[in-house]
N, CA, C and O of each residue as an XYZ file, in Angstrom:
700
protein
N      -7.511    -19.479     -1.665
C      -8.453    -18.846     -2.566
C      -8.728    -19.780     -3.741
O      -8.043    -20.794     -3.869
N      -9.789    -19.455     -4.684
C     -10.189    -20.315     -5.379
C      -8.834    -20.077     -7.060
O      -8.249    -19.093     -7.514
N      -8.872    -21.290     -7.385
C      -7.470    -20.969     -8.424
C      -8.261    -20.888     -9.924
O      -7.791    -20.609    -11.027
N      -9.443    -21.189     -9.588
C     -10.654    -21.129    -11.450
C     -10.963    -19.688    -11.530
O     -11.208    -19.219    -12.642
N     -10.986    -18.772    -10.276
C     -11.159    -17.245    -10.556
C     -10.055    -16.683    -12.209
O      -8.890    -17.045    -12.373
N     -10.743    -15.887    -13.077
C      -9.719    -15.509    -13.732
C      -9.056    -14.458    -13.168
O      -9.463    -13.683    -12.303
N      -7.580    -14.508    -13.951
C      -6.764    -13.495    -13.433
C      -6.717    -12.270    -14.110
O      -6.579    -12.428    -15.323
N      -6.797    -10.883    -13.676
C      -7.073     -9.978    -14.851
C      -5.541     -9.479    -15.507
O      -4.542     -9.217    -14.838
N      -5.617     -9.447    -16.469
C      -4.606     -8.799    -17.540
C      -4.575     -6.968    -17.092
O      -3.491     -6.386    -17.047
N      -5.322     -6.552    -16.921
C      -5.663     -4.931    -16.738
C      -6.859     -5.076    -15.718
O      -7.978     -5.498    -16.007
N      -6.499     -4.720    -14.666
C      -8.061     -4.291    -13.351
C      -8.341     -3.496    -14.214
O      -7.756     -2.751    -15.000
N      -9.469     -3.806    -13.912
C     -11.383     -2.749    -14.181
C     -11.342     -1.863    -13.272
O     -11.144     -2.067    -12.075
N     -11.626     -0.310    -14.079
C     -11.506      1.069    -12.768
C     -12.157      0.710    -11.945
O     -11.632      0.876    -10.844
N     -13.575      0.050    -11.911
C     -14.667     -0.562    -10.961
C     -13.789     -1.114     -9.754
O     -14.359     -0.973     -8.672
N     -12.548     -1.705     -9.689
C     -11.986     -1.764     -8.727
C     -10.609     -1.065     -8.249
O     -10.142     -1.257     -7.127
N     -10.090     -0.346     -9.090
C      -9.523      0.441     -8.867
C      -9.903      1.468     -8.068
O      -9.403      1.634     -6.955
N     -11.399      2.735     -8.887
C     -11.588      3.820     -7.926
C     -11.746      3.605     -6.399
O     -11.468      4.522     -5.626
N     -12.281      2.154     -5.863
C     -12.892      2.329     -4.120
C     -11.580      2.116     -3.750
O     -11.322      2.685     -2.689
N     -10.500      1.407     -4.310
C      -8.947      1.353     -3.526
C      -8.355      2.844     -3.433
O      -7.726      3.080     -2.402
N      -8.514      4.255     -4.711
C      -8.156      4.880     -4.668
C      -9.260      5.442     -3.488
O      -8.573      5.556     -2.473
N     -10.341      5.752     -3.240
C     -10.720      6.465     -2.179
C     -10.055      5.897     -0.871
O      -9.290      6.534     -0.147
N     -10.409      4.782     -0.709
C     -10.132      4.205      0.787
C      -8.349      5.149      0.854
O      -8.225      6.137      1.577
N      -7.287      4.671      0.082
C      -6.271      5.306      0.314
C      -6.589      6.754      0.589
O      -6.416      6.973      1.788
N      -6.983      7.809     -0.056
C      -7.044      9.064      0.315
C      -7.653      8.526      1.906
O      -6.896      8.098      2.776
N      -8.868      8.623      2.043
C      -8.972      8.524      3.147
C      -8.104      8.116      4.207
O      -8.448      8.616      5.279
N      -7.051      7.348      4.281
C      -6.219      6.483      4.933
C      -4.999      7.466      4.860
O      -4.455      7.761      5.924
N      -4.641      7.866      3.972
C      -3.782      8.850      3.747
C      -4.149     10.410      4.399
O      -3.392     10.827      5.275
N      -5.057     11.077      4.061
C      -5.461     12.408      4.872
C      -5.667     11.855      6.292
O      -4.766     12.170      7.069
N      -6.567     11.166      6.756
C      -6.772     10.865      7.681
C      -5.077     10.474      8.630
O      -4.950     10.615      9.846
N      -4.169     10.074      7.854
C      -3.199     10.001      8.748
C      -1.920     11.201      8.754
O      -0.910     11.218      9.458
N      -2.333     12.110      7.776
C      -1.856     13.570      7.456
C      -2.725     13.990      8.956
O      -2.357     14.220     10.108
N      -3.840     13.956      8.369
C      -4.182     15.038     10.154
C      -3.861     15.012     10.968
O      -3.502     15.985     11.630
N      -3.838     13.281     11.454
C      -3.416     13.157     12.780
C      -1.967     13.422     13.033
O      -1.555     13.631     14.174
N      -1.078     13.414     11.837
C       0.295     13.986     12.190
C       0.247     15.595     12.670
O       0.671     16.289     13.594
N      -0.675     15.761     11.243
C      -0.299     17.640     11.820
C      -1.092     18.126     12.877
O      -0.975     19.306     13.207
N      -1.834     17.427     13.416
C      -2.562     17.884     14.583
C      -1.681     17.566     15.798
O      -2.072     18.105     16.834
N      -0.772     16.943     15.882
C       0.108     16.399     17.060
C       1.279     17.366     16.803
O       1.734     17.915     17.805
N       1.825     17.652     15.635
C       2.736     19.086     15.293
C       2.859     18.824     14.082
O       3.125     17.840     13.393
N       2.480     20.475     13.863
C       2.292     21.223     12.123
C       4.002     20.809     10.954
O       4.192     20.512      9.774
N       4.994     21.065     12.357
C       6.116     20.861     10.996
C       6.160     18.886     10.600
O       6.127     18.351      9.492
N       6.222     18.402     11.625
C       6.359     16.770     11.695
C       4.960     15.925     10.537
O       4.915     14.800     10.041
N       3.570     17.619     10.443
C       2.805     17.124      9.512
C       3.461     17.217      8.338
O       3.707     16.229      7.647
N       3.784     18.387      8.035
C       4.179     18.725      6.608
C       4.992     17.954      5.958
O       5.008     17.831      4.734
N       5.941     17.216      6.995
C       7.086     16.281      6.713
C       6.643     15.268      6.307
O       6.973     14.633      5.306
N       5.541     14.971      7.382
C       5.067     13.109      6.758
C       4.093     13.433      5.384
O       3.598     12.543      4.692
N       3.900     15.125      5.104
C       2.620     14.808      4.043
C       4.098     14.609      2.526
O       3.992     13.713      1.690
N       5.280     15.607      2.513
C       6.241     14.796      1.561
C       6.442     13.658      1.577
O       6.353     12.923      0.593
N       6.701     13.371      2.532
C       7.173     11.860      2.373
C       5.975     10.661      2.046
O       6.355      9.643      1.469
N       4.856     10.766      2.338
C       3.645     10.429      1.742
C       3.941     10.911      0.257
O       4.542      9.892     -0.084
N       3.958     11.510     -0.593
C       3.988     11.968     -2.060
C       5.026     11.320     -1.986
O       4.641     10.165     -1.808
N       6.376     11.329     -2.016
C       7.232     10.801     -2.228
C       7.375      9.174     -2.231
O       8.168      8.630     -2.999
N       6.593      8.461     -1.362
C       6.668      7.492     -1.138
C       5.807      6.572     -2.395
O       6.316      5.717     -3.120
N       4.040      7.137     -2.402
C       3.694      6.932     -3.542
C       4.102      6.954     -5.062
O       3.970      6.155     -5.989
N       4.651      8.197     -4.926
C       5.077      8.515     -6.759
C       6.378      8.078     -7.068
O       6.753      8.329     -8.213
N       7.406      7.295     -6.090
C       8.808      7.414     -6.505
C       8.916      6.242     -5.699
O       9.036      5.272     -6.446
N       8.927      5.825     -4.183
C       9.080      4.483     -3.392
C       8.569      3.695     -4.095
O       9.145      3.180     -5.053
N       7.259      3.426     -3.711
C       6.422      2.645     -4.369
C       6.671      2.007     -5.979
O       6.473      0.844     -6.331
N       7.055      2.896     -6.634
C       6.981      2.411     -8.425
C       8.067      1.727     -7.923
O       8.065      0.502     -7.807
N       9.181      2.577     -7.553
C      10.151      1.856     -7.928
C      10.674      0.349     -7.045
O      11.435     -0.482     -7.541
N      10.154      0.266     -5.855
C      10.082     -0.840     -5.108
C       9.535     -2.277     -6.179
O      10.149     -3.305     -6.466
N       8.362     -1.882     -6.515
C       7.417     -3.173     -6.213
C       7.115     -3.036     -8.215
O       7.319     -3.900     -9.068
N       6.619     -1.712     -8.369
C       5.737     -1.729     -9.803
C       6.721     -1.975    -11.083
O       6.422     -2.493    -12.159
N       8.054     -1.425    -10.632
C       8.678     -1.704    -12.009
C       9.161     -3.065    -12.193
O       9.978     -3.385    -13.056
N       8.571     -3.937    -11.263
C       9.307     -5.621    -11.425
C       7.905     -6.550    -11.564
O       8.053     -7.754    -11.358
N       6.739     -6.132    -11.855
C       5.771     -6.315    -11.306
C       4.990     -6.802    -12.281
O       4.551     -5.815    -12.872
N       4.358     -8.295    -13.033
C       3.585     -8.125    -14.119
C       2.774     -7.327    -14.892
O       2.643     -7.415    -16.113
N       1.978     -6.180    -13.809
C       1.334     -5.170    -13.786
C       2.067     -3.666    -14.946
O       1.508     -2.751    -15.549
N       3.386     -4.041    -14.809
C       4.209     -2.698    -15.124
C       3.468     -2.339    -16.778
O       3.069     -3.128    -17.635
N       3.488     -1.174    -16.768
C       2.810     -0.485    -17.869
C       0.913     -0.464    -18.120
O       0.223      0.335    -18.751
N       0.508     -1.753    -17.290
C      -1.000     -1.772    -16.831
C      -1.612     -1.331    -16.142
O      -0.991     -0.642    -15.333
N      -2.821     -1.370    -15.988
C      -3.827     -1.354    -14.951
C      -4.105     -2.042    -13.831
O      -5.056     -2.813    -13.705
N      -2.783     -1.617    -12.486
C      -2.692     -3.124    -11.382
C      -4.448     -2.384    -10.664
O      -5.202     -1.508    -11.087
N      -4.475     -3.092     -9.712
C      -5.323     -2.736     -8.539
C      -5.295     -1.555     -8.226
O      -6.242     -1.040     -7.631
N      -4.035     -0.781     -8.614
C      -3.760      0.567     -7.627
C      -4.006      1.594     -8.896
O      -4.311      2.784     -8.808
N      -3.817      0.915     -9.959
C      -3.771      1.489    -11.283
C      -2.214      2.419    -10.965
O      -1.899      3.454    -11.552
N      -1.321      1.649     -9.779
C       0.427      2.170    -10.160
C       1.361      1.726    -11.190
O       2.500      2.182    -11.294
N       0.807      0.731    -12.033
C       1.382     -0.006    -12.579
C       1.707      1.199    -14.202
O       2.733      1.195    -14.883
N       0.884      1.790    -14.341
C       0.496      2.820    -15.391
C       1.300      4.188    -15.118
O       1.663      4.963    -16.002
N       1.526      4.355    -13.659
C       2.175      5.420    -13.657
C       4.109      5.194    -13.572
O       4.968      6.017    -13.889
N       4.255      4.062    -13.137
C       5.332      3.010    -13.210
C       5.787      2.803    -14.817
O       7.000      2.875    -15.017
N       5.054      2.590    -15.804
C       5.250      2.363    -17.254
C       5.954      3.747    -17.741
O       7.008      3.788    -18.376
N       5.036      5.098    -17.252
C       5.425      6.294    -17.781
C       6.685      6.388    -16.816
O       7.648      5.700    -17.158
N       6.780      6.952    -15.951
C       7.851      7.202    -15.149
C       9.423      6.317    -14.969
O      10.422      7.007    -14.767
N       9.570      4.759    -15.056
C      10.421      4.490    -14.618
C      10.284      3.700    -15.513
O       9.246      3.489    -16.141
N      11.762      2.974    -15.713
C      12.206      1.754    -16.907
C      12.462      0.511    -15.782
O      12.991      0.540    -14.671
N      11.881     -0.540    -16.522
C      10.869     -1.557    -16.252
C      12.179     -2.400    -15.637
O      13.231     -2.331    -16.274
N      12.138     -3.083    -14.581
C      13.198     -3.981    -14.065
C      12.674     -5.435    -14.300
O      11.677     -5.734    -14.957
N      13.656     -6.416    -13.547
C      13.200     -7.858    -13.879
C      12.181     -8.407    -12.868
O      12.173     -8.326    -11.640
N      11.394     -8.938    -13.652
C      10.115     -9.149    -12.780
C      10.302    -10.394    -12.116
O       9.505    -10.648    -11.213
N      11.580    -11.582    -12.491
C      11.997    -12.219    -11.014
C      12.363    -11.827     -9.735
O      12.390    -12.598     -8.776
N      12.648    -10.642     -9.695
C      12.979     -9.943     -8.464
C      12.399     -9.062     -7.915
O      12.924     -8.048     -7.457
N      10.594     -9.502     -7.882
C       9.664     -8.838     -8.009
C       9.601     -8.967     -6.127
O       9.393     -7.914     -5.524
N       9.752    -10.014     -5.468
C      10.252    -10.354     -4.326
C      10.833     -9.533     -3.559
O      10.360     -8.900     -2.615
N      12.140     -9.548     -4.080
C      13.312     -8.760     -3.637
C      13.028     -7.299     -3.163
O      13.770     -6.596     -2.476
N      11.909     -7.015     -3.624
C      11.531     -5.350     -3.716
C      11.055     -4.991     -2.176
O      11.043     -3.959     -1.506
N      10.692     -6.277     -1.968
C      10.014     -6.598     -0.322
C      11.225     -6.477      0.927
O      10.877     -6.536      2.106
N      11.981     -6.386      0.723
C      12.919     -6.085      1.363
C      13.334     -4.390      1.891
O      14.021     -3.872      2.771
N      12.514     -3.974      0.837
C      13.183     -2.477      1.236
C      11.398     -1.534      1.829
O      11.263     -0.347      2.123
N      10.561     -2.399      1.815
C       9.417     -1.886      2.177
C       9.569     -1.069      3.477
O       8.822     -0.157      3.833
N      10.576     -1.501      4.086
C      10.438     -0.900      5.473
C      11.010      0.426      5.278
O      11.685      0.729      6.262
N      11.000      1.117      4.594
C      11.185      2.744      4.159
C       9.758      3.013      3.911
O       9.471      4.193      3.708
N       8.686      2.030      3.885
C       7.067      2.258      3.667
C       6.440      2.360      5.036
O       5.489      3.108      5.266
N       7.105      1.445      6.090
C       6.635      1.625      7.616
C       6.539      2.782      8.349
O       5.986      2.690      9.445
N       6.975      3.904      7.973
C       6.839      4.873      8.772
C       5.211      5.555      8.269
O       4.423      5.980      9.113
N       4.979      5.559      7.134
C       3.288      5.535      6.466
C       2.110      5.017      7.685
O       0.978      5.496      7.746
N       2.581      4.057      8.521
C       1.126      3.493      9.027
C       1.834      3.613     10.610
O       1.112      4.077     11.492
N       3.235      3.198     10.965
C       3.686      3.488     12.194
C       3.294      4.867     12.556
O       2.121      4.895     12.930
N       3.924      6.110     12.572
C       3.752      7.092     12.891
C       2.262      7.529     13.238
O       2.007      7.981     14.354
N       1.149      7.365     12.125
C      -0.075      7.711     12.926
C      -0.627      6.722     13.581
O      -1.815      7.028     13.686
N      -0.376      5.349     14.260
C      -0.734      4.598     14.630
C       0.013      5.028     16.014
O      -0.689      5.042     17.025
N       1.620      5.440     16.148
C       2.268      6.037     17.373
C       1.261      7.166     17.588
O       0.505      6.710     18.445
N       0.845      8.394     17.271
C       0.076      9.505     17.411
C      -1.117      9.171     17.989
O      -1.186      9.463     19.183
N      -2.406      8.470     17.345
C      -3.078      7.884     17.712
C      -3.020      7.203     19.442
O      -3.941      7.282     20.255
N      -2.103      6.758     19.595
C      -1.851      5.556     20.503
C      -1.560      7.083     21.906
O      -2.289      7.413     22.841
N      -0.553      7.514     21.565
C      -0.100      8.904     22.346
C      -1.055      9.660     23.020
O      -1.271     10.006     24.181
N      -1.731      9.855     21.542
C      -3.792     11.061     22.121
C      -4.641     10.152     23.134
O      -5.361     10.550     24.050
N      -4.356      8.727     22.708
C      -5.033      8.326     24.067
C      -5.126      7.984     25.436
O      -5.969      7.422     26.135
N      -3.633      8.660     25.671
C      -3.259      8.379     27.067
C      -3.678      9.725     28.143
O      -3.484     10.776     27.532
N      -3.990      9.875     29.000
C      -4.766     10.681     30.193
C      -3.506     12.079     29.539
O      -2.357     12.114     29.101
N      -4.501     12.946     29.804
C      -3.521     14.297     30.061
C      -3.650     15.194     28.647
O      -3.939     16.359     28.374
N      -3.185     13.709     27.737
C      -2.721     14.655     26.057
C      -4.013     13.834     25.205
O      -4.300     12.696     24.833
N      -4.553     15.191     25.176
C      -5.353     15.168     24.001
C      -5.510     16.162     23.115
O      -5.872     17.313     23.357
N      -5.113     15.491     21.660
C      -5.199     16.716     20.638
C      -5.916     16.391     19.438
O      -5.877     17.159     18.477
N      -6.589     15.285     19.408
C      -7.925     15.020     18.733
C      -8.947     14.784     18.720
O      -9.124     14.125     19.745
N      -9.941     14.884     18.159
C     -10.983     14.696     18.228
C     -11.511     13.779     18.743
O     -10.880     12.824     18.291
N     -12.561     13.237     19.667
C     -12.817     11.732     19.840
C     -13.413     10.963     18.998
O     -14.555     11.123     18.568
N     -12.413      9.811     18.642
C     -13.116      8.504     17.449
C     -12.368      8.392     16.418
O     -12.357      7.379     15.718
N     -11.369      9.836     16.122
C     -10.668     10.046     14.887
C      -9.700      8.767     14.750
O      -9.741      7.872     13.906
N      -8.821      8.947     15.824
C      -7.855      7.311     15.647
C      -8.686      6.437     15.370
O      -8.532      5.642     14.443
N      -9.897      6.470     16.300
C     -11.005      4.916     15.706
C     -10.875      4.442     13.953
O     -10.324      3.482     13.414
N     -11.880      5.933     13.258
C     -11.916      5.945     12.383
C     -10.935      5.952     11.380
O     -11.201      5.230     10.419
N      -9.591      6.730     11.323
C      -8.302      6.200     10.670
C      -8.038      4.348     11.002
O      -7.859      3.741      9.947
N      -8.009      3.676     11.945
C      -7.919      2.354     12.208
C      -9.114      1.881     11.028
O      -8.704      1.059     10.209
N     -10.051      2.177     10.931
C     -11.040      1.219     10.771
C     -10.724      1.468      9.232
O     -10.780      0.497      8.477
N     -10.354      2.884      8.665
C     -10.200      2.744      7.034
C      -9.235      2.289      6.858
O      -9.050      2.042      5.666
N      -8.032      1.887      7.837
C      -6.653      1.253      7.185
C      -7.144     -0.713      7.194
O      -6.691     -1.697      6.609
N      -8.154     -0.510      8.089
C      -8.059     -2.217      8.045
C      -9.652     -2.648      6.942
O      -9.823     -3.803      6.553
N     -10.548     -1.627      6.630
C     -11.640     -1.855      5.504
C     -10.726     -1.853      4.209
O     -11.032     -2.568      3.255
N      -9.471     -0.952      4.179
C      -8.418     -0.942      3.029
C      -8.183     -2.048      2.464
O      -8.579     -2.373      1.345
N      -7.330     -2.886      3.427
C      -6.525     -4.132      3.589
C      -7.297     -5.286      3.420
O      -6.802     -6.303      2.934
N      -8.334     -5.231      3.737
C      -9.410     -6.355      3.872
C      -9.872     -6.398      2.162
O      -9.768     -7.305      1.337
N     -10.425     -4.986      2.050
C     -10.451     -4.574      0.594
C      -9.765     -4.997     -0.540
O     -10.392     -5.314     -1.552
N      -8.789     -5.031     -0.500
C      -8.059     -5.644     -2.144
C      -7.505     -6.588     -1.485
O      -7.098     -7.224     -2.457
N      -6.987     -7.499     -0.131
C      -6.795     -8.904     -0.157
C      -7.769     -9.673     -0.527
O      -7.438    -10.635     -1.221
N      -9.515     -9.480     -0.135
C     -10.556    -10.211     -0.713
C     -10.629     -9.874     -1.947
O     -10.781    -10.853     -2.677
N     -10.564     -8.515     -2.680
C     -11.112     -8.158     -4.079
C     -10.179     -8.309     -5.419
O     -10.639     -8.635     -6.513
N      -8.466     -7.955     -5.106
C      -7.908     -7.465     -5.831
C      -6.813     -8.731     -5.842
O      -6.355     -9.191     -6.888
N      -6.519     -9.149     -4.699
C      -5.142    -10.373     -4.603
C      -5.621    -12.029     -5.298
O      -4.817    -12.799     -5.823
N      -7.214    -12.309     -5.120
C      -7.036    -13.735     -5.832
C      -7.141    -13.493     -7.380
O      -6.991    -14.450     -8.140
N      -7.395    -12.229     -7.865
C      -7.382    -12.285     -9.510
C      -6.363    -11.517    -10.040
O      -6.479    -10.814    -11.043
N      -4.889    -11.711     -9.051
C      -4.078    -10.926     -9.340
C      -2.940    -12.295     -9.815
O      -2.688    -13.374     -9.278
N      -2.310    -11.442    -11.411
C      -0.976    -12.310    -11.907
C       0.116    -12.359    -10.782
O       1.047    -13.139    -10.981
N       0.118    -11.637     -9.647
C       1.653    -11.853     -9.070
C       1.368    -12.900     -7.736
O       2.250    -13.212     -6.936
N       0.316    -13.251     -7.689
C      -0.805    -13.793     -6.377
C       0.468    -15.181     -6.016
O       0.603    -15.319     -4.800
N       0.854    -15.604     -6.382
C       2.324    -16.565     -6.277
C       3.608    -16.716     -5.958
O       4.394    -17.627     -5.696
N       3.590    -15.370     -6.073
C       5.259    -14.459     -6.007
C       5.001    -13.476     -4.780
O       5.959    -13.024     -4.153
N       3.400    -13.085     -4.377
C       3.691    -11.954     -4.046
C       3.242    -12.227     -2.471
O       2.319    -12.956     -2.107
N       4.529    -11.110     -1.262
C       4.074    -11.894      0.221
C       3.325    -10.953      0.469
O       3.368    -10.828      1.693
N       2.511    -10.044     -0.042
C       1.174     -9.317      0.624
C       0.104    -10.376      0.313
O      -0.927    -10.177      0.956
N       0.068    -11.399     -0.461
C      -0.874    -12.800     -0.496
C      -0.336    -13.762      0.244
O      -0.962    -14.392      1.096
N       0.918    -13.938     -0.057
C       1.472    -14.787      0.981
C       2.774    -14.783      1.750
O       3.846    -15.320      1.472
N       2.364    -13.933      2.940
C       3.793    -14.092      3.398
C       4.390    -14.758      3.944
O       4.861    -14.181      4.924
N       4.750    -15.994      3.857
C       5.322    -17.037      4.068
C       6.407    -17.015      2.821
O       7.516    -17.538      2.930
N       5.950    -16.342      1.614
C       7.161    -16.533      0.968
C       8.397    -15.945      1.154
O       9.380    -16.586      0.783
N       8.560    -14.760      1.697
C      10.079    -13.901      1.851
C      10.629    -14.839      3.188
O      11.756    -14.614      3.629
N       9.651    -16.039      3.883
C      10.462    -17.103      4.868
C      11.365    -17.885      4.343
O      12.570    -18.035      4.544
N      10.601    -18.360      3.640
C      11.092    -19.272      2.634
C      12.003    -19.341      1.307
O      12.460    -20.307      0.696
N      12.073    -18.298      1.145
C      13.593    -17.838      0.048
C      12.677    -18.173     -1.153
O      13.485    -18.422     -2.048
N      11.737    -18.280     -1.537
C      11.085    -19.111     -2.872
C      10.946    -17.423     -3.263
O      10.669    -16.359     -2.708
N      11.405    -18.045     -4.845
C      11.200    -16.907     -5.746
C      11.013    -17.407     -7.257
O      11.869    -17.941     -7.962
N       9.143    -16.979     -7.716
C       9.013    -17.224     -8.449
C       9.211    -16.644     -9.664
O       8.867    -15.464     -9.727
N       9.820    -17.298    -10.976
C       9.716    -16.970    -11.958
C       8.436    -16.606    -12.882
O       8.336    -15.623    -13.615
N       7.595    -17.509    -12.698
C       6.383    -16.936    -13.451
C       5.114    -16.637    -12.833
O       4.255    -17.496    -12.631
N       4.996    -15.397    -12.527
C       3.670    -14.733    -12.116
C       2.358    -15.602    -12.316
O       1.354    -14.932    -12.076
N       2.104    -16.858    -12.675
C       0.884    -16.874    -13.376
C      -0.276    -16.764    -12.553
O      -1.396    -16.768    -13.062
């Protein structure tokens, strides 16, 4: 990416709100397809969805995060400031390690999905998996082009580059 882009101190809601829709979308859309495959296994993944956002999430990634007390991309960085006391942002890395308590978020309706389309069992609509696929990857596409080259952690962080949690490199300064 280009390194003369500036980096923002506080994202502009202008890019914040379309990350917050695409997530709802990405999020209900993968609530349905749970509870449409079974109602209790929905209800379960829709806690653990809340849970994951308001409590995983901060505390994984946002409280180590240059962002903490700001306006990141997700605008979590703000709810991270109020909620949780701020950790060391060298070990902003390290947080990447425990993401896989975040994998069951995109595994599970991607298993469901995958399930409805085999002969016999069908319990959705036709196109719905399409359309959940296509908002998780317009998501992703979404703030790696919009939000990751004018981001302070763009150095440190392996959703820009993951090659770094290969490589043991852990940066000290976000710049």
């Amino acid at each position: 990416m280009n390194d003369k882009l500036k980096k923002y101190d506080t994202y502009p809601w202008s890019r914040i709100i379309p990350r917050w829709l695409l997530g709802i979308g990405e999020i209900g859309l993968s609530i349905y397809l749970a509870i449409s495959f079974m109602k209790y296994l929905g209800l379960f993944f829709s806690a653990y969805w809340v849970f994951s956002l308001f409590v995983l999430l901060p505390l994984i990634r946002c409280t180590k995060c240059y962002y903490y007390g700001k306006r990141c991309n997700t605008g979590w960085g703000l709810l991270a400031g109020f909620a949780f006391p701020r950790g060391e942002q060298v070990y902003f890395q390290s947080g990447y390690a425990l993401t896989f308590l975040l994998w069951p978020l995109r595994f599970l309706p991607v298993a469901i999905g995958l399930l409805n389309l085999l002969d016999g069992i069908k319990f959705l609509p036709d196109g719905l998996f399409g359309i959940y696929l296509a908002v998780v990857i317009i998501h992703r596409l979404y703030y790696r082009l919009l939000s990751c080259p004018v981001c302070h952690q763009q150095k440190s962080c392996p959703v820009y580059n993951p090659d770094l949690l290969a490589s043991g490199q852990n940066s000290r300064e976000p710049s």
